[in-house]
C-alpha positions in Angstrom: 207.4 37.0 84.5 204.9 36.2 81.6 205.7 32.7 81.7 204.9 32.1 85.8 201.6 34.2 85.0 200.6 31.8 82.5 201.0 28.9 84.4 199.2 30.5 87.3 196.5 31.5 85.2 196.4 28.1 83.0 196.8 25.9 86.8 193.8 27.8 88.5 191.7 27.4 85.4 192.4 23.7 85.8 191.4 23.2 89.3 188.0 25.0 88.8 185.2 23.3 88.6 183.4 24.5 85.3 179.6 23.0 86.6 180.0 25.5 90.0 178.6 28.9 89.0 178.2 30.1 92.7 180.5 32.9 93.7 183.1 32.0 96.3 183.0 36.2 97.7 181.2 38.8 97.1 182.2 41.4 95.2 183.7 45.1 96.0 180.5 47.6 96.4 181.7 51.2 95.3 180.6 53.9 97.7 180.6 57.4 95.1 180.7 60.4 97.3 177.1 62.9 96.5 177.3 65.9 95.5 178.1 68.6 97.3 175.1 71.6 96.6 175.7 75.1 97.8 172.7 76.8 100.4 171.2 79.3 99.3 170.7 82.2 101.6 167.4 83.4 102.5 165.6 86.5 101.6 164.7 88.6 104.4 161.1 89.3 105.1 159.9 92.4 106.7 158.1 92.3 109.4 154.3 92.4 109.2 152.6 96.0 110.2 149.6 94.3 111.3 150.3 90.2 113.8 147.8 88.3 112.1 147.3 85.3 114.8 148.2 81.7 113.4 144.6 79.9 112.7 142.5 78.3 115.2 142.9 74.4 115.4 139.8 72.3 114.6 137.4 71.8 117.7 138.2 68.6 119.6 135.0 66.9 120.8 137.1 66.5 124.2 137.9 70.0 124.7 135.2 73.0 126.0 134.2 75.3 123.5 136.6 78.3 123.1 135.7 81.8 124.3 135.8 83.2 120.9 137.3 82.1 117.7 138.9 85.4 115.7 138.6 83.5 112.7 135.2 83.0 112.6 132.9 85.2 110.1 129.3 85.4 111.7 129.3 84.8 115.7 125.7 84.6 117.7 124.7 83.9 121.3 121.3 84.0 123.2 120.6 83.9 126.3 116.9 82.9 127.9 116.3 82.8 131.4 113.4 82.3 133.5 112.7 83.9 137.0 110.5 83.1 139.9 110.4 85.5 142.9 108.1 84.8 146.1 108.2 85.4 149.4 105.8 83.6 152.5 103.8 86.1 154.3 101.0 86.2 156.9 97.4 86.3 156.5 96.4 89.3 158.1 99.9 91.6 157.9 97.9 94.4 160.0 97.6 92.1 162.9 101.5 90.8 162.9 102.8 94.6 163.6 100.5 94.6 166.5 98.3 97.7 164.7 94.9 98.3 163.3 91.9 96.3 164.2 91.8 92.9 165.2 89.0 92.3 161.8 90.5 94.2 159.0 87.8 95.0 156.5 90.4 94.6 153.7 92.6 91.6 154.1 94.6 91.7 150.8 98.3 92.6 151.0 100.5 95.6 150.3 102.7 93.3 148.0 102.6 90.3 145.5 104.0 87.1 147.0 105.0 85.8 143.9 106.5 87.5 140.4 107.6 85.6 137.6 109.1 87.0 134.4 111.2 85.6 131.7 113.7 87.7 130.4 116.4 86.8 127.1 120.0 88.8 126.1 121.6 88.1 122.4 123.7 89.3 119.9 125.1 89.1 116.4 128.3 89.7 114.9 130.1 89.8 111.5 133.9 89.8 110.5 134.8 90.5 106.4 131.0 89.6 105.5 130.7 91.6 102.3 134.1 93.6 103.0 137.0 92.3 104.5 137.4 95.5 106.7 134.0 95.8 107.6 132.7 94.1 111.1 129.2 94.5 112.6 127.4 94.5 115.9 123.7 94.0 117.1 123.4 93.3 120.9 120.1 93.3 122.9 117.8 92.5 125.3 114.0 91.5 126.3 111.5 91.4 129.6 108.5 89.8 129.8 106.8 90.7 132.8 103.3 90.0 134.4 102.1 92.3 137.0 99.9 91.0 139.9 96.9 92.8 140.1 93.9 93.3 142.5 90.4 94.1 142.5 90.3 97.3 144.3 88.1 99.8 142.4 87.7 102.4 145.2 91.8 103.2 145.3 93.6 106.4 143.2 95.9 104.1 141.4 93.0 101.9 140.3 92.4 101.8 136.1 89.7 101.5 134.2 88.8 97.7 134.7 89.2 98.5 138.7 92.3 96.9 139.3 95.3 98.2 141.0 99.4 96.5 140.0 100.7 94.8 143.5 104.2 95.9 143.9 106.5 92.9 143.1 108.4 91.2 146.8 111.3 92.1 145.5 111.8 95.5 143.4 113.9 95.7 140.4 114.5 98.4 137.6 111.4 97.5 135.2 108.2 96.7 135.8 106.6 96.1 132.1 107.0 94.3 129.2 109.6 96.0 126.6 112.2 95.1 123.8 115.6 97.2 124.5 118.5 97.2 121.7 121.6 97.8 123.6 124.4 98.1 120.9 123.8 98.2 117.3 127.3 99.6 114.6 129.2 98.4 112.2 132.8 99.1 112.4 135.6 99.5 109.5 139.4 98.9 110.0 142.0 98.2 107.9 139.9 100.3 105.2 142.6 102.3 103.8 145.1 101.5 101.0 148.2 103.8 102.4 149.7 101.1 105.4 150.6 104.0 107.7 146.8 104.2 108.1 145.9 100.7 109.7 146.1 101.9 112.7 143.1 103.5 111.9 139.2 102.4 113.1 136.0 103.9 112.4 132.7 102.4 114.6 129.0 103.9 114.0 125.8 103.3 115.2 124.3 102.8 119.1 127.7 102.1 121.0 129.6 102.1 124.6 132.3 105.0 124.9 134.9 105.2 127.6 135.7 108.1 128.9 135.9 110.3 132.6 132.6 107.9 132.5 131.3 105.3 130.2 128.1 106.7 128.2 125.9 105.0 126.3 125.3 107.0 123.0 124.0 107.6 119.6 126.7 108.6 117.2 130.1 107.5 116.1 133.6 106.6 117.5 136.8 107.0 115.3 139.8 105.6 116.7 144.2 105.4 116.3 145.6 102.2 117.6 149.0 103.3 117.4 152.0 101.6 118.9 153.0 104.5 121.0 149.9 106.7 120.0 146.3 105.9 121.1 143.5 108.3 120.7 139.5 108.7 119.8 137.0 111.3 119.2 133.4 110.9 119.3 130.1 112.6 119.1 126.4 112.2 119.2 123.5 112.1 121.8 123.1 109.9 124.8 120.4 107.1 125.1 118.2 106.7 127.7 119.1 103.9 130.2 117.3 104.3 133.2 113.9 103.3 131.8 111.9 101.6 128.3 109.0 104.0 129.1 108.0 105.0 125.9 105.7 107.9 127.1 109.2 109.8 128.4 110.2 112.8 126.6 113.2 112.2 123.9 115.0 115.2 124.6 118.5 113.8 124.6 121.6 115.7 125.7 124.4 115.7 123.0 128.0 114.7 123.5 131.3 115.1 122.3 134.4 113.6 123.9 137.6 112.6 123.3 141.0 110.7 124.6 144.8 110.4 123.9 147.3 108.6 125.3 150.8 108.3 124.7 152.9 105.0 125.8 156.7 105.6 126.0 157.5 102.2 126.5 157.5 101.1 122.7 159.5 104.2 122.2 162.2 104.9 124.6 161.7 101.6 126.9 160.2 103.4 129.7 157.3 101.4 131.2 154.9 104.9 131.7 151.8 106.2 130.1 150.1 109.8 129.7 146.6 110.0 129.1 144.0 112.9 128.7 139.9 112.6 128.3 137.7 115.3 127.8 134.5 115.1 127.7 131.1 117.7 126.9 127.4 117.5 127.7 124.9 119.6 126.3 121.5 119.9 128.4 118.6 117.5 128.2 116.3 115.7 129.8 117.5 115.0 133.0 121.0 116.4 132.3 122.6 119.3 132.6 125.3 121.2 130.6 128.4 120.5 132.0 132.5 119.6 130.7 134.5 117.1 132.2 138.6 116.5 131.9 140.7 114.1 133.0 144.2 113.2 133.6 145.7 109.5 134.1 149.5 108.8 134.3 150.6 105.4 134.6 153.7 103.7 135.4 153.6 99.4 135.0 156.6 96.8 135.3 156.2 93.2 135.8 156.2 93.9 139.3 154.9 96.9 140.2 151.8 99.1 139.1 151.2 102.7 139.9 148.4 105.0 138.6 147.0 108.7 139.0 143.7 109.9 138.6 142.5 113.5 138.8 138.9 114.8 137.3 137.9 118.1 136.5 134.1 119.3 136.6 133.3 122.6 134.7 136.7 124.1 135.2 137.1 122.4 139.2 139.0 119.6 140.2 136.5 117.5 142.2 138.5 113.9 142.6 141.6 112.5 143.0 142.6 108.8 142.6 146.2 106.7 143.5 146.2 103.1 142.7 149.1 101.0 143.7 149.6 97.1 142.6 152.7 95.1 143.9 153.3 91.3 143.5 155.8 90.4 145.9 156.1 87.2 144.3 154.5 84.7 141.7 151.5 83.7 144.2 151.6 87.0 146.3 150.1 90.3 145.3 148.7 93.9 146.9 146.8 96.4 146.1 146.8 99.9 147.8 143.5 102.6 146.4 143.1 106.1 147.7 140.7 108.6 146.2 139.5 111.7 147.3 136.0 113.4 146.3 135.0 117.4 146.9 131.5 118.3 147.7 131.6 119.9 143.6 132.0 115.9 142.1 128.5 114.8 140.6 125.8 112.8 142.5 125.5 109.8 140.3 127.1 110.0 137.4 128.1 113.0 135.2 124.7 113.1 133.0 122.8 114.5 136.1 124.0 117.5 138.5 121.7 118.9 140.9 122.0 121.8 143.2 119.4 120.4 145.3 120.4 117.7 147.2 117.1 116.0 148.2 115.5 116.4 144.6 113.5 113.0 144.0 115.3 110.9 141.8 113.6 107.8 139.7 116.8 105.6 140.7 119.1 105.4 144.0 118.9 108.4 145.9 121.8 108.8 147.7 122.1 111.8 149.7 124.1 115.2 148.8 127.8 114.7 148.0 130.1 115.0 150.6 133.7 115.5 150.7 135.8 112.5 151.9 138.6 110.3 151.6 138.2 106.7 150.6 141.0 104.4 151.6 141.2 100.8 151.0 143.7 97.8 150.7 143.9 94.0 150.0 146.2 91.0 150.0 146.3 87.4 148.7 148.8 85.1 148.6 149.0 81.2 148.2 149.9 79.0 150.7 151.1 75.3 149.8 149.7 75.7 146.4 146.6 74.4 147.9 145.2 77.3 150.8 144.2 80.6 149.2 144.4 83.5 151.6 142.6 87.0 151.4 142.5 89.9 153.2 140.8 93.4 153.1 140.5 96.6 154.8 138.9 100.1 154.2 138.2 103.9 155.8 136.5 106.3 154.8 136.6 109.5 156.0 134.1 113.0 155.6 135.9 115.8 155.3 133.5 118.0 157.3 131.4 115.8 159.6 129.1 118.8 160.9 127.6 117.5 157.2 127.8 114.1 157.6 124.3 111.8 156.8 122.5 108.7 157.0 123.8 108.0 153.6 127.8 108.7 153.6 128.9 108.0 157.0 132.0 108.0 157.6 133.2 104.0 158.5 135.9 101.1 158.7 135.9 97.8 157.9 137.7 94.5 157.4 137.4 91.2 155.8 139.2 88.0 155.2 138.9 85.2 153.3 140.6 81.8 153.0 139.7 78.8 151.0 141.2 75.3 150.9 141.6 73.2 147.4 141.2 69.1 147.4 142.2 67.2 145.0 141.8 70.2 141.8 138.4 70.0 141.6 136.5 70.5 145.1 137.0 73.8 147.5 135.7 74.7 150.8 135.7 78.6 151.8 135.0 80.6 154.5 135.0 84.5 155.1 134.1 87.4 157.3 133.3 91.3 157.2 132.8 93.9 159.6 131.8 97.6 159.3 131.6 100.3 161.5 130.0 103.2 160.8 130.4 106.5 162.2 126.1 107.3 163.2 125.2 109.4 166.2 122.9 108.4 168.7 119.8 111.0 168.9 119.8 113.7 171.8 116.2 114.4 172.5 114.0 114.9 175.4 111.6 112.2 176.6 109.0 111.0 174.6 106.1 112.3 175.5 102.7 110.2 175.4 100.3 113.0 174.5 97.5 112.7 171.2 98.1 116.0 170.1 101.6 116.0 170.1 104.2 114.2 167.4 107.0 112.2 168.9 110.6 113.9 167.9 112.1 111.8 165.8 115.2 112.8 163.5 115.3 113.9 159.9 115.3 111.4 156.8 119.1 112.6 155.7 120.2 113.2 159.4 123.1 111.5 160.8 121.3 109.6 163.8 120.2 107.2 161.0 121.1 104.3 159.7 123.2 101.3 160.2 126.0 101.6 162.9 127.4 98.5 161.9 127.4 95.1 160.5 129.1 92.0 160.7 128.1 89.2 158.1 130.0 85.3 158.2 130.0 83.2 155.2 131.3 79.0 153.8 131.3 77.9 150.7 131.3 74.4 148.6 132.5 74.2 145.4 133.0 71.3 143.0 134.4 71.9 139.3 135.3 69.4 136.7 137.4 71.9 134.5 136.6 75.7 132.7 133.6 75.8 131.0 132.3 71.8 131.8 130.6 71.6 134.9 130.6 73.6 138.5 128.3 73.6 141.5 128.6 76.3 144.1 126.9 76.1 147.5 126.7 78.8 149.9 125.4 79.6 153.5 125.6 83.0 154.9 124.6 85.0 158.2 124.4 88.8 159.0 124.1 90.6 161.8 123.1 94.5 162.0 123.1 96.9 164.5 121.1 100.1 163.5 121.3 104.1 165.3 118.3 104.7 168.3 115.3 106.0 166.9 114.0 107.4 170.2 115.4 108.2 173.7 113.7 107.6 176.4 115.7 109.3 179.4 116.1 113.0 178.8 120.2 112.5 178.6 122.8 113.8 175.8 122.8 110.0 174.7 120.7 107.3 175.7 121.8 103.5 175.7 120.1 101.1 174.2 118.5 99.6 177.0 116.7 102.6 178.5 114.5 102.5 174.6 113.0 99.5 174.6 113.4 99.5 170.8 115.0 96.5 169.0 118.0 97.7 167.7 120.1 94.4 166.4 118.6 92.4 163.6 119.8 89.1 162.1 119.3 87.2 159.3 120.9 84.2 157.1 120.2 82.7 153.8 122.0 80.6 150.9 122.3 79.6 147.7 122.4 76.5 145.5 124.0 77.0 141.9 124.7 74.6 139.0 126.2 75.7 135.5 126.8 73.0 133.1 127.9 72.3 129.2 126.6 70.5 127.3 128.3 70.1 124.3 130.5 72.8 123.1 127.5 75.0 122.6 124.6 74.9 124.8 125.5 76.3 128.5 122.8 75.6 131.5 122.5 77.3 134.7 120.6 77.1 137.8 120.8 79.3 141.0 118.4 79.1 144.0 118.5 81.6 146.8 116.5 81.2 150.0 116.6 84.2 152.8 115.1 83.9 156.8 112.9 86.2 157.8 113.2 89.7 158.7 113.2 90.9 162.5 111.9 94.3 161.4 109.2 93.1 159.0 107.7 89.7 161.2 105.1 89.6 158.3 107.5 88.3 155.9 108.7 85.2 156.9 111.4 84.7 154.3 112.1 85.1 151.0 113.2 82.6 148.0 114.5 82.9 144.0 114.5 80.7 141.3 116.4 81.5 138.6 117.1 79.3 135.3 118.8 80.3 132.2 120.1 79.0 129.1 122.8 80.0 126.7 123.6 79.0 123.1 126.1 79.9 121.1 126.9 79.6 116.9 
């Protein structure tokens, strides 16, 4: 064996060739196998007490600017806007009724055609400026307004200078100049060092509460945002909303309120809620002393909603409420509401009570409360993913209608709407609504056409008043090129009223319309033009013009028409 090795070895050294260096084959590559490393198992976390959402992405130049960003530490916006109100009129108003003399010695109007005012909303807020758990608020709001006047020296109402105000042609709220903070606190949560106290919040300052009403107040809010337990307690003194009059007296009624409300579901996986708010007024200006409570249980599943109401006044249950939401499926919901008031519920809202019903009031006055029974439903579904389809109906119903007045008549109505999508960005609309209200026709002998003696007419809060129906038509255009870009909205609109007979001229229990020789049907139409675009991710623009034909009942005022611009910014 050594010997044939040696002469293989000794032969294959003699047929190489000793000036070739290349390689004839490669050699073997060794694969080594890596190393096997154990996993190490993870720790487990627990769960955070408070969800802390993940950070806001950077602003894209492409993208509209985001409702609100959380994360940011100092937020402003103002708003300015710009209004011009006018209407067209006739030169000599006395002569258009058909009354007074055919040369009137004064020929200026009861009104202003025109009113222009500027008017501007902002606010500023903090989040962990100086504190991490402290926040701050500061919200309000401005008019500028310049009253028409006239040279009239030898009227009551005239001042010093001689000159009496015009009212404006189309009334609002205010009619000076004035500076109005609406909201002004700071807030602290997540102040405490024990973590079963998070849930805790404290707010102080001017501020909104929500209660069997929202009030406006002076005072302080603390708060438990629990995950089955959710209550608040407040206190302090209302502010004045209904007027920036300085001259007013300040007596303001006190208040002290509070709410709880307990959610099962988090607790024993029952979708259903029970909720109590009370609420006290002391008396004031304008406000009597009075307690409210009320009672809300809720019941809420993906597909069905169901929620009770009922509101104590001073010890009497005065309304009751039943709301019912169902969605039948993804595109298809309904809504079902029935409420119920007693002639003991408040007339406006709970910071004034009156026992005389025709007391003057500085706002709406509408009438003594009346029990009755408010039904109402609606419907929309999609068809096609393209047709949106709406539909609407409503009762109401007195209780006692021996009581029933020009201002809660008893009524039903309906509406639809549909409106048709092209192409995601362009939708035409149309809709209807109809009321009919329940107004009797006046019962009253022949006019008589005597000097001496008044004409019988019926009383300012009587039932023969009023509307007895309406039936009003609308389209609209719509154009958008995406949320919070660009949208222009055009609408057209006509109405058509039939009103209660103010006389009768036959001496019959009721008279038709055609014995009276009184206009009785009115109509009138209008639209509106309105643009609001972004610029930027901002500066906000918007643009709205409304124009209005003339009314049958006033034929010296030939129309009315609005201007209104406004621009917002935001930081």
């Amino acid at each position: 064996m050594r010997a044939a090795l040696a002469i293989v070895l000794v032969g294959g050294a003699a047929f190489a060739d000793p000036a070739n260096l290349d390689l004839e084959r490669q050699p073997v590559k060794l694969a080594m196998r890596p190393k096997q490393v154990a996993i190490a198992t993870p720790i487990a976390t627990p769960a955070p007490l408070v969800t802390v959402p993940a950070p806001i992405p950077a602003e894209d130049v492409n993208e509209p600017a985001k409702v609100r960003d959380l994360q940011q530490r100092v937020a402003a916006q103002v708003d300015l806007g710009y209004v011009v109100d006018g209407t067209t009129a006739l030169q000599n108003p006395a002569n258009a009724t058909g009354f007074g003399s055919t040369v009137a010695s004064d020929q200026r109007r009861e009104f202003a055609t025109t009113r222009a005012y500027g008017f501007g909303e902002g606010f500023v807020s903090t989040h962990g400026v100086g504190y991490d758990s402290l926040s701050t608020y500061f919200n309000a709001q401005f008019q500028a307004v310049a009253q028409t006047q006239t040279y009239a020296p030898l009227e009551a109402s005239a001042n010093k200078s001689g000159l009496v105000g015009e009212p404006n042609p189309i009334a609002t709220w205010f009619d000076r100049s004035g500076f109005e903070a609406r909201a002004a606190y700071a807030e602290l949560r997540d102040f405490m060092p024990q973590p079963y106290l998070a849930p805790l919040r404290v707010r102080a300052g001017e501020l909104y509460v929500y209660g069997p009403w929202a009030l406006h107040i002076y005072g302080g809010n603390a708060a438990w945002d629990g995950t089955v337990l959710h209550a608040n307690v407040y206190a302090g003194s209302l502010v004045p909303d209904y007027t920036i009059d300085p001259t007013l007296p300040v007596d303001r009624a006190g208040v002290l309120g509070g709410n709880v409300r307990i959610d099962l579901d988090p607790a024993v996986h029952v979708p259903l809620s029970v909720e109590v708010q009370s609420l006290a007024l002391t008396s004031g200006t304008n406000t009597d002393s009075t307690n409210h409570l009320q009672a809300v249980v809720a019941y809420k599943t993906d597909r069905i909603s169901v929620q009770t109401e009922f509101r104590a006044l001073s010890g009497r249950w005065v309304n009751e409420r039943l709301n019912v939401r169902a969605r039948y499926s993804d595109v298809t919901n309904l809504v079902v509401d029935v409420s119920h008031s007693s002639a003991d519920d408040w007339l406006w809202d709970p910071t004034v009570l009156d026992n005389d019903p025709v007391a003057a009031r500085r706002y709406l006055d509408l009438g003594p409360v009346l029990p009755q029974w408010l039904v109402s439903a609606r419907a929309g579904t999609l068809i096609a993913e393209n047709v949106d389809v709406f539909a609407r109906g409503a009762a109401s119903i007195v209780d006692d209608s021996n009581t029933q007045t020009a201002y809660t008549p008893s009524y039903v109505e309906g509406g639809a709407a549909v409106e048709l999508r092209l192409r995601r960005r362009i939708s035409l609309g149309a809709s209807i609504l109809t009321r009919e209200n329940d107004i009797d026709d006046p019962a009253q002998a022949e006019i008589l056409d005597h000097p001496n003696v008044a004409d019988p007419i019926p009383e300012s809060a009587s039932s023969q008043l009023g509307e007895r129906g309406f039936t009003e038509i609308g389209t609209t255009a719509r154009m958008t090129l995406g949320a919070r870009k660009f949208s222009l909205l055009v609408e057209v609109y006509g109405r058509r009223t039939r009103y209660a007979l103010d006389y009768c001229a036959v001496a019959t229990v009721v008279c038709p319309a055609d014995d009276t020789g009184i206009q009785t049907v009115s109509f009138r139409g209008g639209g509106r033009a309105q643009v609001d675009a972004w610029i930027g991710q901002r500066l906000r623009l918007f643009a709205s013009y409304e124009i209005s034909s003339a009314l049958d009942f006033e034929p010296e005022i030939t129309g009315y028409k609005s201007l209104r611009l406004m621009m917002e910014g935001r930081y």
